[in-house]
LOPAKE-906267 format. One record per residue: residue in one letter; x, y, z negated of N, C-alpha, C in turn. Coordinates in pm, whole numbers, plus 50000, padded with zeros to 5 digits. Layout:
<guba 'a' <X Y Z> <X Y Z> <X Y Z>>
...
***
This chain:
<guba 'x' <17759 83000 40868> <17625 82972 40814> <17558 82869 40903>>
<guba 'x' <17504 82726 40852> <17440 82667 40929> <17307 82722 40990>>
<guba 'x' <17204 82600 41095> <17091 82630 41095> <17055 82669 40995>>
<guba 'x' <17039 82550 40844> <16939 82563 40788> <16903 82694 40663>>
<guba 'x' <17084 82742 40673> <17081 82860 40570> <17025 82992 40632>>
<guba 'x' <17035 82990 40792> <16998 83099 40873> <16854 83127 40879>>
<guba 'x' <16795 82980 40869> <16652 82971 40865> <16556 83046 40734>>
<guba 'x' <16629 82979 40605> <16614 83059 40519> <16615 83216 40456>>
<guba 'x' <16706 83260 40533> <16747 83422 40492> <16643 83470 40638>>
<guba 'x' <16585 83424 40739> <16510 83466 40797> <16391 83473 40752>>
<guba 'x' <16349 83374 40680> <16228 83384 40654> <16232 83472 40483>>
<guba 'x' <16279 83454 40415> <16300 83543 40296> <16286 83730 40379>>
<guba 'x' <16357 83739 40490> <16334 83853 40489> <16235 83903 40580>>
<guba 'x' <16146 83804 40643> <16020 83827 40722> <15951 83831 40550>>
<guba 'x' <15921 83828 40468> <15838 83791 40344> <15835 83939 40287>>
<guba 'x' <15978 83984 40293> <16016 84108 40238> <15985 84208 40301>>
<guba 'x' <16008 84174 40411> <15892 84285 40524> <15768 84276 40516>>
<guba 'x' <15676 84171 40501> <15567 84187 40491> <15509 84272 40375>>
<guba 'x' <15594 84213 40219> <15569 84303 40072> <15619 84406 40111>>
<guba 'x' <15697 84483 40183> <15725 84631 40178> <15628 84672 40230>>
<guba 'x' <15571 84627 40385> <15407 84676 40459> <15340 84684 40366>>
<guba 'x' <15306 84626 40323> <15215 84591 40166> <15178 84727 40094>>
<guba 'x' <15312 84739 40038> <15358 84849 39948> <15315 85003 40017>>
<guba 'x' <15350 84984 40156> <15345 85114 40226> <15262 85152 40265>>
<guba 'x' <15140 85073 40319> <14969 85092 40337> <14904 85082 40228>>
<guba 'x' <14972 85043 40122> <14827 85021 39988> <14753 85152 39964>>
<guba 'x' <14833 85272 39953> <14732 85360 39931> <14672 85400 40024>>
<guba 'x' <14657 85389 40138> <14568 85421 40233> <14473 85309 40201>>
<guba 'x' <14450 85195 40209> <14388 85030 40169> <14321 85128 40075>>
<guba 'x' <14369 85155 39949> <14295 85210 39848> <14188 85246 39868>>
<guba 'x' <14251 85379 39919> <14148 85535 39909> <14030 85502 40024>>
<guba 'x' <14021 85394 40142> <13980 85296 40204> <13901 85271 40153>>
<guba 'x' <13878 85140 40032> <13812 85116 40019> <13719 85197 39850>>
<guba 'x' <13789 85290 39808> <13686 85331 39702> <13649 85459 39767>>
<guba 'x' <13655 85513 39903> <13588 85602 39974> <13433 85476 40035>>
<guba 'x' <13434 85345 40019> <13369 85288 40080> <13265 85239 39981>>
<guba 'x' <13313 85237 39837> <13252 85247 39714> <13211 85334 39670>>
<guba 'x' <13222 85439 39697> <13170 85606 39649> <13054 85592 39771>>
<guba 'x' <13067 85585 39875> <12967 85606 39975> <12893 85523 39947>>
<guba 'x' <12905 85392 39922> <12740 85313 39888> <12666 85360 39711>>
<guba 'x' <12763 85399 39640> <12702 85480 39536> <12644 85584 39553>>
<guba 'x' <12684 85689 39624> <12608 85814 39710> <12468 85722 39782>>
<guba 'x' <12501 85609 39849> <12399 85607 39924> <12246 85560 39854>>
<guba 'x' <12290 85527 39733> <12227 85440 39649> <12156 85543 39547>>
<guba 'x' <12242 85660 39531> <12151 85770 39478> <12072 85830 39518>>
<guba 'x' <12148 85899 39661> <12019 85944 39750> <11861 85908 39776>>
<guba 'x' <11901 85738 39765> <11771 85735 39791> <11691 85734 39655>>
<guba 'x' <11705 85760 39574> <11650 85755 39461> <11588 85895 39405>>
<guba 'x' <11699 86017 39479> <11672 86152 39482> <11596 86218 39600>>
<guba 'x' <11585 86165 39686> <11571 86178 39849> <11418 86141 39820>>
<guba 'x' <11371 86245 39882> <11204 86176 39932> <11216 86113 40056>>
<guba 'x' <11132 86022 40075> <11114 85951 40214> <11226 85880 40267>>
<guba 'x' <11339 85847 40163> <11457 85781 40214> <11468 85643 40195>>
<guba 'x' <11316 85611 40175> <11354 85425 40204> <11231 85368 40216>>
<guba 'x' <11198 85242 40232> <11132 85182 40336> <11014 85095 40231>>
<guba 'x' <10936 85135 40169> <10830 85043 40122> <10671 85071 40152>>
<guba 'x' <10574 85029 40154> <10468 85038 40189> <10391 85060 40063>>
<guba 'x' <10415 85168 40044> <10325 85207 39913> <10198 85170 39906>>
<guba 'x' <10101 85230 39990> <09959 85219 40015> <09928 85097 40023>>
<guba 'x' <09979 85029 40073> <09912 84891 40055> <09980 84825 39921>>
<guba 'x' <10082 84868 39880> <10095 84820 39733> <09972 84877 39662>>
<guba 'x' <09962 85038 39677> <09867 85073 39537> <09736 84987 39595>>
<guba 'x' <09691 84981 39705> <09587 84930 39730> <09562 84759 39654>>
<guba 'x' <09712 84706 39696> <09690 84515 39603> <09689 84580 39470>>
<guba 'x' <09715 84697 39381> <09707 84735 39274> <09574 84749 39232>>
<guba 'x' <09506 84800 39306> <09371 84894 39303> <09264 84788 39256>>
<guba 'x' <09287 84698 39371> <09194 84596 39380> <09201 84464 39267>>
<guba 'x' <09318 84452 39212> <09322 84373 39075> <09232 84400 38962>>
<guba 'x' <09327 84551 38956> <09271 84651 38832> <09107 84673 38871>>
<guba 'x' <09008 84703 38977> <08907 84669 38984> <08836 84574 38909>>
<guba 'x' <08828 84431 38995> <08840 84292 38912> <08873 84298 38772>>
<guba 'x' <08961 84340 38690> <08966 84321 38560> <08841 84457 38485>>
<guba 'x' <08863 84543 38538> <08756 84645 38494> <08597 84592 38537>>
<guba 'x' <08561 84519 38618> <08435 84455 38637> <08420 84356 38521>>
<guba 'x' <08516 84282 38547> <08454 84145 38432> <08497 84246 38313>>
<guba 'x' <08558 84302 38260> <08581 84350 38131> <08427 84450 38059>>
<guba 'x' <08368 84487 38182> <08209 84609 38124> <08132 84498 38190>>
<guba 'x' <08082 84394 38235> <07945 84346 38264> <07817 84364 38253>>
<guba 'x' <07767 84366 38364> <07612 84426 38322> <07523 84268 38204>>
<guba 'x' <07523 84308 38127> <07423 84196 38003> <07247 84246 38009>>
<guba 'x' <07167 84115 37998> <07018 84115 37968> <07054 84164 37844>>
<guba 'x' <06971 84213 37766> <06888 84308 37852> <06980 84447 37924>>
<guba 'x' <06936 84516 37987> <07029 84628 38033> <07034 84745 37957>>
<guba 'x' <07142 84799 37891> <07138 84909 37816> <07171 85022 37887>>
<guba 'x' <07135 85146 37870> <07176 85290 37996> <07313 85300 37960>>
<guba 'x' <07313 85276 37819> <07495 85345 37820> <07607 85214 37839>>
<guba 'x' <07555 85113 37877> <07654 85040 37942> <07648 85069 38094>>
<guba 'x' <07574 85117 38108> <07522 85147 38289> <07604 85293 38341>>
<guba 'x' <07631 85340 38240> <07674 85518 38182> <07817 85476 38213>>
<guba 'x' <07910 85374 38105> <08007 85316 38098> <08072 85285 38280>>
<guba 'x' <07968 85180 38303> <08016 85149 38414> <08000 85189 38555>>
<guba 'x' <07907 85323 38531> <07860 85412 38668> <08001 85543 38650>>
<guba 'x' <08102 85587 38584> <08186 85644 38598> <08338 85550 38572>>
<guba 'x' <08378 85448 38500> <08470 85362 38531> <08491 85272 38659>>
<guba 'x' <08374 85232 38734> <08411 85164 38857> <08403 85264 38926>>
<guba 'x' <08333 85366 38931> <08331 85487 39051> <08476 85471 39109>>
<guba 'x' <08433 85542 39264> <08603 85529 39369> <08703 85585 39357>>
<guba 'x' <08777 85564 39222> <08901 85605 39194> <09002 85559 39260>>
<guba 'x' <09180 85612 39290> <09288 85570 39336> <09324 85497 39223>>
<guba 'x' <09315 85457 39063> <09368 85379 38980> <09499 85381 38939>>
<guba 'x' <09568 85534 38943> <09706 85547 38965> <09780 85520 38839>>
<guba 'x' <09697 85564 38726> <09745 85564 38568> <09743 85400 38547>>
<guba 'x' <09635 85274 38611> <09656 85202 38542> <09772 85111 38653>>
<guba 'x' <09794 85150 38805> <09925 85131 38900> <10029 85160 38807>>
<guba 'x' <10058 85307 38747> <10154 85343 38706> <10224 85244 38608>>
<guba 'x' <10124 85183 38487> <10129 85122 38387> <10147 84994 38430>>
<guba 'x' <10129 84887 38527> <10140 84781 38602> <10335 84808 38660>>
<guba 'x' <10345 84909 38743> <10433 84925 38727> <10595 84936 38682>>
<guba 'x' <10559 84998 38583> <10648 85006 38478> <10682 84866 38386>>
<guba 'x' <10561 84804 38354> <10622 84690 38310> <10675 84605 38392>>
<guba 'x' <10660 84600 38517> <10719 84492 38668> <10881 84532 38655>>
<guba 'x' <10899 84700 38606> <11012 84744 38656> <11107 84713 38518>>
<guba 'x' <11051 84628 38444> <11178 84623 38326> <11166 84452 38304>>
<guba 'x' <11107 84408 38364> <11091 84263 38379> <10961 84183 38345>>
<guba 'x' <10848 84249 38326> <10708 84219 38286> <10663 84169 38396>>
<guba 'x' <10542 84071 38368> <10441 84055 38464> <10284 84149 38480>>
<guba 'x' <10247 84129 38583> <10145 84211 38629> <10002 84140 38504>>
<guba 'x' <10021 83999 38521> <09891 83920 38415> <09926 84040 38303>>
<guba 'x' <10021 83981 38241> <10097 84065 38122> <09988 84185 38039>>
<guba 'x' <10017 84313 38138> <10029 84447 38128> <09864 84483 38192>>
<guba 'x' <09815 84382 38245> <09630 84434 38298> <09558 84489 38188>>
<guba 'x' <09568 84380 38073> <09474 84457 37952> <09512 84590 37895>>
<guba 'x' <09626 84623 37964> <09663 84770 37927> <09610 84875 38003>>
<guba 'x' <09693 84784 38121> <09597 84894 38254> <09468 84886 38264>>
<guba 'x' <09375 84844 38185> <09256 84843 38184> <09246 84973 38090>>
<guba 'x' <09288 84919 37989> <09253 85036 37892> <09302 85159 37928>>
<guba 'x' <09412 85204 37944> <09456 85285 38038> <09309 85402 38136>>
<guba 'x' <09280 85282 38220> <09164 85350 38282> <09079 85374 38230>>
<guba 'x' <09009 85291 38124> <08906 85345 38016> <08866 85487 37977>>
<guba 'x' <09042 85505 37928> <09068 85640 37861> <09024 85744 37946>>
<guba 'x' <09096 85710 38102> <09066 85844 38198> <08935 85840 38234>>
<guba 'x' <08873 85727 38212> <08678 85730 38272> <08663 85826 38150>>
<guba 'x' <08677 85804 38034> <08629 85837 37909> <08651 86012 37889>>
<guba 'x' <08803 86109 37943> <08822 86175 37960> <08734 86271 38040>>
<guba 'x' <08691 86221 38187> <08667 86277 38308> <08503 86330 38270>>
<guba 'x' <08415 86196 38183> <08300 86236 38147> <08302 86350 38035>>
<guba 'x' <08384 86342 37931> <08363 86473 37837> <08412 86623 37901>>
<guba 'x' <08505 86573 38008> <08503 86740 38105> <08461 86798 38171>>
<guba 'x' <08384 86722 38227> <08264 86715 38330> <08119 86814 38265>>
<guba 'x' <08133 86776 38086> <08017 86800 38006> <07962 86962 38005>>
<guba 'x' <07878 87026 38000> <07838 87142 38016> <07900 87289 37943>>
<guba 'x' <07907 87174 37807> <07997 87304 37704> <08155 87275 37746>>
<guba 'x' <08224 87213 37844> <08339 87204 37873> <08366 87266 38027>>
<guba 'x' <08404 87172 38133> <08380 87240 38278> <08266 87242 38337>>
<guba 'x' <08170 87206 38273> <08060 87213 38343> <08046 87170 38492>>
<guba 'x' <08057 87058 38543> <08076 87045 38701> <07963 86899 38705>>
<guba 'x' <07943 86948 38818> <07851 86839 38887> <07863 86729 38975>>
<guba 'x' <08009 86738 38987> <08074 86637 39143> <08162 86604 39077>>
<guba 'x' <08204 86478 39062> <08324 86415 39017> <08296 86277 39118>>
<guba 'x' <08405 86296 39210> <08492 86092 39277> <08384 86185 39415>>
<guba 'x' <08304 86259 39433> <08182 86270 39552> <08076 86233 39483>>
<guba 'x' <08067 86217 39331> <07912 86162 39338> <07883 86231 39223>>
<guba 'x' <07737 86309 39168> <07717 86333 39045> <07763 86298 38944>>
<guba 'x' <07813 86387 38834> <07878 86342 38710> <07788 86284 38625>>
<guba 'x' <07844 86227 38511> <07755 86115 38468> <07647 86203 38334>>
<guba 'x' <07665 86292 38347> <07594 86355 38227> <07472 86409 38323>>
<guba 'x' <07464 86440 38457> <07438 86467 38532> <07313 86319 38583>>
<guba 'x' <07362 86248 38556> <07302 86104 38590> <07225 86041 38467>>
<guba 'x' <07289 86060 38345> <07251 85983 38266> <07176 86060 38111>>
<guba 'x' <07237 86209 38142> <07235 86332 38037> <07288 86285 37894>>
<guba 'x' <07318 86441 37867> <07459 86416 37796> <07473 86351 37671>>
<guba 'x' <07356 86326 37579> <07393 86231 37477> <07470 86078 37516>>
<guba 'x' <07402 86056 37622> <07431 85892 37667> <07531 85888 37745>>
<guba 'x' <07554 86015 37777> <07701 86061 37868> <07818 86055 37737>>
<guba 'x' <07826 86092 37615> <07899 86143 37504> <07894 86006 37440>>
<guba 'x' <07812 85910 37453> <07820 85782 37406> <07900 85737 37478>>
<guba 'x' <07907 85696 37579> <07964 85654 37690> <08067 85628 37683>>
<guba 'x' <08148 85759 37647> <08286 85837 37675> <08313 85754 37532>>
<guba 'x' <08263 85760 37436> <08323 85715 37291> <08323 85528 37268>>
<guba 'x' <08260 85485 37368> <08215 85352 37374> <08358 85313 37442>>
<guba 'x' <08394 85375 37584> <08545 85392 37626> <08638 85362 37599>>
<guba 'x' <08646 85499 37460> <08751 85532 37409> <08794 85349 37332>>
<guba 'x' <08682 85321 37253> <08661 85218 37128> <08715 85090 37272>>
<guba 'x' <08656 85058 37336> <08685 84936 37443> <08813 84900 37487>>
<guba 'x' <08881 85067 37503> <09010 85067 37523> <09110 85001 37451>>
<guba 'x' <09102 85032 37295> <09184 84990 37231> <09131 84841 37198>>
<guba 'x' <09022 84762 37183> <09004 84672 37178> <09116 84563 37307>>
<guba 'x' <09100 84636 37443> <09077 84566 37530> <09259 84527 37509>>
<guba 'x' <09336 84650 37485> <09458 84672 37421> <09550 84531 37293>>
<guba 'x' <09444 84521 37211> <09454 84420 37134> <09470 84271 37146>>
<guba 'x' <09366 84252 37289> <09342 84088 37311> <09475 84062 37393>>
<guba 'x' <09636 84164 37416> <09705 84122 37418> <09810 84027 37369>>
<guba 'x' <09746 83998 37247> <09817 83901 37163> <09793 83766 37194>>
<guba 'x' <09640 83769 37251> <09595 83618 37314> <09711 83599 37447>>
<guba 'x' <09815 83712 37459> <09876 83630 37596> <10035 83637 37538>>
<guba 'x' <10033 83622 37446> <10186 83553 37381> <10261 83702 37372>>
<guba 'x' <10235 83801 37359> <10255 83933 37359> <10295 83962 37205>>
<guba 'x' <10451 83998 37194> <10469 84007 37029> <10413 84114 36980>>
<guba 'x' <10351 84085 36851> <10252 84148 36718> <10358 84347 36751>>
<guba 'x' <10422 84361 36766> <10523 84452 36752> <10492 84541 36818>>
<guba 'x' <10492 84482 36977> <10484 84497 37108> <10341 84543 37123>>
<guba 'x' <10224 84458 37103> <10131 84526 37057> <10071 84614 37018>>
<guba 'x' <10114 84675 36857> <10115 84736 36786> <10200 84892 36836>>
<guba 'x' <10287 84870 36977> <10299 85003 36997> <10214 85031 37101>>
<guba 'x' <10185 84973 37164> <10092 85008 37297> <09967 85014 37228>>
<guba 'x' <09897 84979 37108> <09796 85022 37072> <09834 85211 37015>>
<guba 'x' <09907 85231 36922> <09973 85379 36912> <09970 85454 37008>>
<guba 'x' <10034 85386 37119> <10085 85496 37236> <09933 85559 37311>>
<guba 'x' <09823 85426 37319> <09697 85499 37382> <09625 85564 37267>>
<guba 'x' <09603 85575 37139> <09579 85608 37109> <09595 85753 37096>>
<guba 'x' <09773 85794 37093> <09826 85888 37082> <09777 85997 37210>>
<guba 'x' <09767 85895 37346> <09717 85920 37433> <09561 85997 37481>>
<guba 'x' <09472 85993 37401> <09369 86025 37356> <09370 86171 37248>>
<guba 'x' <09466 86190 37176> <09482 86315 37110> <09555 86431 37135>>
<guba 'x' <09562 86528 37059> <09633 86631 37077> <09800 86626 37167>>
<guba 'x' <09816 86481 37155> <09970 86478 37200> <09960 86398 37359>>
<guba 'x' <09820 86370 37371> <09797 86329 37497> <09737 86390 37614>>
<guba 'x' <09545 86350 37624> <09472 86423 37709> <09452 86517 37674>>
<guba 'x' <09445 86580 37546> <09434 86709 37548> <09523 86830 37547>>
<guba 'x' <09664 86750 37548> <09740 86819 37576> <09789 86857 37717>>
<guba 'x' <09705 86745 37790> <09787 86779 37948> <09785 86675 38011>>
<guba 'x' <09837 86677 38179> <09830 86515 38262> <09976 86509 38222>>
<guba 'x' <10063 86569 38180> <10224 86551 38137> <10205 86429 38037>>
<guba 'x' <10165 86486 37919> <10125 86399 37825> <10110 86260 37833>>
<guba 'x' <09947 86261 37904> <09841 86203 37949> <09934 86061 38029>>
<guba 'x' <10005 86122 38124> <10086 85988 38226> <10221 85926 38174>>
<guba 'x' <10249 86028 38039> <10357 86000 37945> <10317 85847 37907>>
<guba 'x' <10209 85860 37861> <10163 85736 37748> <10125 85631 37874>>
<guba 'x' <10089 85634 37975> <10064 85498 38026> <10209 85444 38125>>
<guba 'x' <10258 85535 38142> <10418 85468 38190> <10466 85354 38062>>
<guba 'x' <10504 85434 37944> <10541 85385 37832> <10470 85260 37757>>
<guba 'x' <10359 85255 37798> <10259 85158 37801> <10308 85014 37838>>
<guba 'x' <10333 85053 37968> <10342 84925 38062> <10489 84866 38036>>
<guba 'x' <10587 85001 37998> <10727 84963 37965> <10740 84889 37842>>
<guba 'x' <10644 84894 37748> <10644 84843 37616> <10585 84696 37651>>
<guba 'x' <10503 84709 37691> <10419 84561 37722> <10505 84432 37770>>
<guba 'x' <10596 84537 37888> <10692 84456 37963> <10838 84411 37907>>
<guba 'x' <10794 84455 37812> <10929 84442 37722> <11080 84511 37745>>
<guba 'x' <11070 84645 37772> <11149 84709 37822> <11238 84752 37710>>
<guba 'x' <11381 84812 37684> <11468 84839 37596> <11416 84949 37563>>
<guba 'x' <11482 85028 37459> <11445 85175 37405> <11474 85313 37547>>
<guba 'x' <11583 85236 37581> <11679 85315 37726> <11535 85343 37818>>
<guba 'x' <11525 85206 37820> <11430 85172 37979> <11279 85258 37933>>
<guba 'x' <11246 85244 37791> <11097 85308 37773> <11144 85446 37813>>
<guba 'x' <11206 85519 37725> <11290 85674 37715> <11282 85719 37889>>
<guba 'x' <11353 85666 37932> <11361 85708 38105> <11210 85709 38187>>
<guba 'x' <11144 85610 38143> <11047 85599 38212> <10899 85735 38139>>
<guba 'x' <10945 85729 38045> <10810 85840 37950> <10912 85974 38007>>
<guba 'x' <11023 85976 38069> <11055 86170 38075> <11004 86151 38249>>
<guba 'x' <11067 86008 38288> <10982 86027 38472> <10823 86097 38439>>
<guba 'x' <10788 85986 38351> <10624 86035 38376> <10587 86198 38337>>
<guba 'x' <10668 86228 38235> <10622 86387 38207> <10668 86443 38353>>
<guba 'x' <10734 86434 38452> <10795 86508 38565> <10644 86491 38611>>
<guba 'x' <10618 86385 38686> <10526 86323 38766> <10366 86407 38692>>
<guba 'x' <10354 86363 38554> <10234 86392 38510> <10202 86568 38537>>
<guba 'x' <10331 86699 38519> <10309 86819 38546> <10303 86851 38707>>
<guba 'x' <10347 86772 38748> <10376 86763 38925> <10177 86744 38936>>
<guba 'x' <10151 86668 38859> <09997 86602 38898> <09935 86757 38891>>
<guba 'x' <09962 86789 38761> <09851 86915 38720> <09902 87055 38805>>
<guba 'x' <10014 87042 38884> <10045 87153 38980> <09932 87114 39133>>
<guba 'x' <09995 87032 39140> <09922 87045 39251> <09799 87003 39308>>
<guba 'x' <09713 86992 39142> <09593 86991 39159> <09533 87121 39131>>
<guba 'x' <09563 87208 39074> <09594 87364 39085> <09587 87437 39223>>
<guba 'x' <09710 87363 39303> <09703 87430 39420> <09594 87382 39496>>
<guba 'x' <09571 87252 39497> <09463 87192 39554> <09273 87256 39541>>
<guba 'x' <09293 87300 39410> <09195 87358 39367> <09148 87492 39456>>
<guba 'x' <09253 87572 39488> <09240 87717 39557> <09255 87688 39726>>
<guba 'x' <09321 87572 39725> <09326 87546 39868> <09213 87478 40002>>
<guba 'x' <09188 87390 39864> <09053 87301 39997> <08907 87315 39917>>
<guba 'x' <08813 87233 40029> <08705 87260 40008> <08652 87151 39906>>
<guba 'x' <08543 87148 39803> <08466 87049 39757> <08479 86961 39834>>
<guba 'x' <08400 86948 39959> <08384 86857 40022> <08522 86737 40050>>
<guba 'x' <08653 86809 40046> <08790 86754 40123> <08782 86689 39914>>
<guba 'x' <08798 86745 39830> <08826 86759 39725> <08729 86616 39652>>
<guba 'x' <08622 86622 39695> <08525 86511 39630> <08493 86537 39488>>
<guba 'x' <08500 86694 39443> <08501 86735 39324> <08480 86861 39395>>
<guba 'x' <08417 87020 39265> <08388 87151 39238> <08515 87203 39320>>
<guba 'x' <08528 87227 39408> <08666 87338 39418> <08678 87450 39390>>
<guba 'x' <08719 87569 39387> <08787 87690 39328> <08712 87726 39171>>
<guba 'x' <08666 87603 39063> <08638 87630 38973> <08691 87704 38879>>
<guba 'x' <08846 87657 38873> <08955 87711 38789> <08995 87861 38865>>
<guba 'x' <08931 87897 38924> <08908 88082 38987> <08798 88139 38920>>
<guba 'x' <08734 88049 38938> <08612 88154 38888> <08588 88190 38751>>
<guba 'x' <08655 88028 38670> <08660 88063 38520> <08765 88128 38434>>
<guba 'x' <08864 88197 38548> <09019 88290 38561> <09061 88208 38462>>
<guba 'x' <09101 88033 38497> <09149 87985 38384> <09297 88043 38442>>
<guba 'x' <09415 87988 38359> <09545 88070 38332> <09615 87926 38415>>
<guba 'x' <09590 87957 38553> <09654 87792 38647> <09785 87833 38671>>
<guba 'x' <09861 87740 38738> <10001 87791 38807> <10026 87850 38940>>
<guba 'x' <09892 87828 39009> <09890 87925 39136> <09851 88095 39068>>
<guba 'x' <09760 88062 38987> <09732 88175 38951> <09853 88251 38885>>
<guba 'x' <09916 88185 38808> <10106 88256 38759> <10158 88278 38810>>
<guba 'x' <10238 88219 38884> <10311 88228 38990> <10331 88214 39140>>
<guba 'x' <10197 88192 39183> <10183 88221 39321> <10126 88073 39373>>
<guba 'x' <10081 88026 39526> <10081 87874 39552> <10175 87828 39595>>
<guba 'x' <10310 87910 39679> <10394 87902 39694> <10491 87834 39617>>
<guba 'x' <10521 87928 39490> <10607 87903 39407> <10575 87785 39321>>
<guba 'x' <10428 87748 39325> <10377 87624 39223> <10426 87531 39333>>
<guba 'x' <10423 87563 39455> <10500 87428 39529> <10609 87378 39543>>
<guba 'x' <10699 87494 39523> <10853 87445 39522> <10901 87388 39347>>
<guba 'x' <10779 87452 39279> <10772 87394 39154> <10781 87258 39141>>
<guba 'x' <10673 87173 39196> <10655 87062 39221> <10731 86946 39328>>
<guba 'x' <10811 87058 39360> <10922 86977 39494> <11024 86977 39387>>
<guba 'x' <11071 87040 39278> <11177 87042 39216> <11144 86889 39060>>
<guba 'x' <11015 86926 39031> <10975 86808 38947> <10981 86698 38979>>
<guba 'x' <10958 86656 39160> <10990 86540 39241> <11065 86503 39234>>
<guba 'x' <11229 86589 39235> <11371 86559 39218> <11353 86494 39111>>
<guba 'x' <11328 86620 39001> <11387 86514 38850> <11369 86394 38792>>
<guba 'x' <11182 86379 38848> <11099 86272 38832> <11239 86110 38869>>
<guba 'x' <11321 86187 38969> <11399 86088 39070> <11499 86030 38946>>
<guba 'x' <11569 86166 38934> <11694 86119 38860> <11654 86082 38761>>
<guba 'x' <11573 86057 38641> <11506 85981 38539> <11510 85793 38568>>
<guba 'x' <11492 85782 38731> <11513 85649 38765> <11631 85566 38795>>
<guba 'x' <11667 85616 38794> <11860 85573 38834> <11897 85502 38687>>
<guba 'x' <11990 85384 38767> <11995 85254 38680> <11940 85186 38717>>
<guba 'x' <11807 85184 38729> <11709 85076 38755> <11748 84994 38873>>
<guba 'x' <11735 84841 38894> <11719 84832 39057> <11617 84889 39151>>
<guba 'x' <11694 84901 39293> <11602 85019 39356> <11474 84928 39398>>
<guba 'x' <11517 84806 39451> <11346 84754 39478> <11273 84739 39369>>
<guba 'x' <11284 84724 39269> <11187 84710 39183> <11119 84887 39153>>
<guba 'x' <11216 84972 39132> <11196 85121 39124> <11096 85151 39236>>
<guba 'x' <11108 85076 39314> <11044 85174 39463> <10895 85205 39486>>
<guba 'x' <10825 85135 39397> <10688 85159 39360> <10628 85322 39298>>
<guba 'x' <10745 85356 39170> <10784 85458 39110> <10792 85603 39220>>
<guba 'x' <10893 85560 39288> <10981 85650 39391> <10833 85730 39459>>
<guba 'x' <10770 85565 39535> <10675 85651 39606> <10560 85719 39545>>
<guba 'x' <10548 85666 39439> <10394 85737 39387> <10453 85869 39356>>
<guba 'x' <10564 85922 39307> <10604 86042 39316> <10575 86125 39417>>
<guba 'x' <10653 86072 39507> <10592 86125 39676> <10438 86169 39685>>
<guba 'x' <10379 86058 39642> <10204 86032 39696> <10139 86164 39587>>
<guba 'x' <10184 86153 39482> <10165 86271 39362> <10228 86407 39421>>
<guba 'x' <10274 86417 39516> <10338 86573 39560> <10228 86596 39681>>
<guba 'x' <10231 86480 39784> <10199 86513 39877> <10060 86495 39944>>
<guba 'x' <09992 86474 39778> <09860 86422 39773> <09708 86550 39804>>
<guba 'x' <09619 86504 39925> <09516 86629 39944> <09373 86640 39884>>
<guba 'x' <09369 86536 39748> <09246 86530 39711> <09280 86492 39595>>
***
């Protein structure tokens, strides 16, 4: 055999050694790397199920939230010559110092399916309308009768209750208007037409009066519709909010028996005295808490799919809704 045939059968069988190595580590290589793919999928759930497992600055998000939605709720009620009481009625319980979470939530949700914040304001306006509009007819004498709502006299209380009951209905009517002039922003007739439904729906038996479940149902779905979200993306986001919205009414329950007016900025142990039928009162404060630690979870898994930074707004207000003292 010359050099050059020796050369050849050497290297043919350095080649063949290498494809047999090949052959003989692949399944370790494998299980390697889809143990390395399972772990960033695990890791990627967790945080989605996990409280406190990732890194965003909520508070100062809801806060750049707060302060938009402000601004659009100012110029949207203006004080006009001459001055009328029940625009004064209107706008002495809608600007009052709310957290703005229903119309955050609704801002939100449309960011998280590809909407803009311009977009989805005239929703989240209306949105808040509804809950100013709500807070005054519960407040009312033949209802909870209370005198403190945000820390400051309720508005029936301020303004008495005919012009308080106007108020609330002037609200309701503004809302859906304010709902409408979405079409002036290139917003399809369709698209529209459900986010006018959904607050509306929001307002009845299937909404505020059915519950904050309800109630935070319709402004998630809101913002998801506005934003132009799929049937998938609305669906996921209206069962988060029912988690989130009963999580709200738990542990304002517990909150109720636990702190003072003063911490509260509202009546505290009202729902005691009027032996309404609460969930501390059912089942203990205890058990309404692990209640609400378990609604946190689900609230979670409802979000999965989504990307997580865009989700992470979601994630935390969950949190802020569990672990909230007023």
């Amino acid at each position: 055999m010359d050099t050059l045939e020796a050369l050849v059968y050497t290297l043919i069988s350095f080649f063949l050694s290498l494809q047999l190595l090949f052959w003989r580590f692949r399944p370790r290589y494998t299980e390697v790397t889809s143990t390395l793919r399972l772990n960033r999928h695990l890791n990627i759930r967790s945080r989605l199920t996990s409280s406190k497992s990732y890194k965003f600055e909520f508070m100062s998000y809801m806060a750049n939230k707060a302060k938009s939605v402000n601004k659009a709720l100012e110029e949207a009620v203006p004080l006009r010559e001459p001055v009328l009481k029940i625009h004064e009625a209107m706008r002495y319980t809608l600007l009052s110092d709310g957290k703005r979470v229903r119309p955050m939530l609704c801002l939100a949700a449309c960011e998280l399916v590809g909407g803009h914040e311009s977009t989805a304001m005239a929703a989240a306006c209306g949105v808040e309308m509804l809950q100013a509009s709500s807070l005054i007819l519960d407040d009312l004498p033949c209802m909870d009768n209370d005198s403190l709502r945000r820390g400051k006299p309720t508005n029936h209380i301020v303004f008495g209750e005919g012009i308080a009951i106007l108020a609330s209905d002037a609200l309701i009517a503004l809302a859906v208007q304010k709902a409408a002039t979405l079409t002036l922003l290139d917003v399809p007739p369709e698209r529209v037409l459900r986010t006018v439904q959904e607050m509306v729906k929001a307002v009845g038996t299937e909404g505020l009066v059915a519950g904050q479940a309800a109630d935070l149902a319709g402004e998630a779905v809101t913002g998801a519709i506005v934003g132009g979200g799929s049937d998938e993306e609305i669906e996921k986001l209206r069962s988060y909010a029912r988690c989130i919205g009963l999580m709200f009414q738990l542990v304002d329950d517990v909150l109720d028996v636990t702190k003072s007016s003063d911490e509260l900025g509202k009546t505290a142990g009202k729902d005691l005295i009027a032996e309404k039928l609460t969930y501390p009162r059912l089942m203990g404060v205890e058990k309404s808490r692990e209640y609400a630690e378990r609604l946190n979870r689900e609230a979670r898994e409802h979000l999965q799919g989504f990307d997580l930074d865009k989700v992470a707004p979601l994630l935390s207000l969950a949190d802020y809704i569990l672990n909230r003292q007023n």
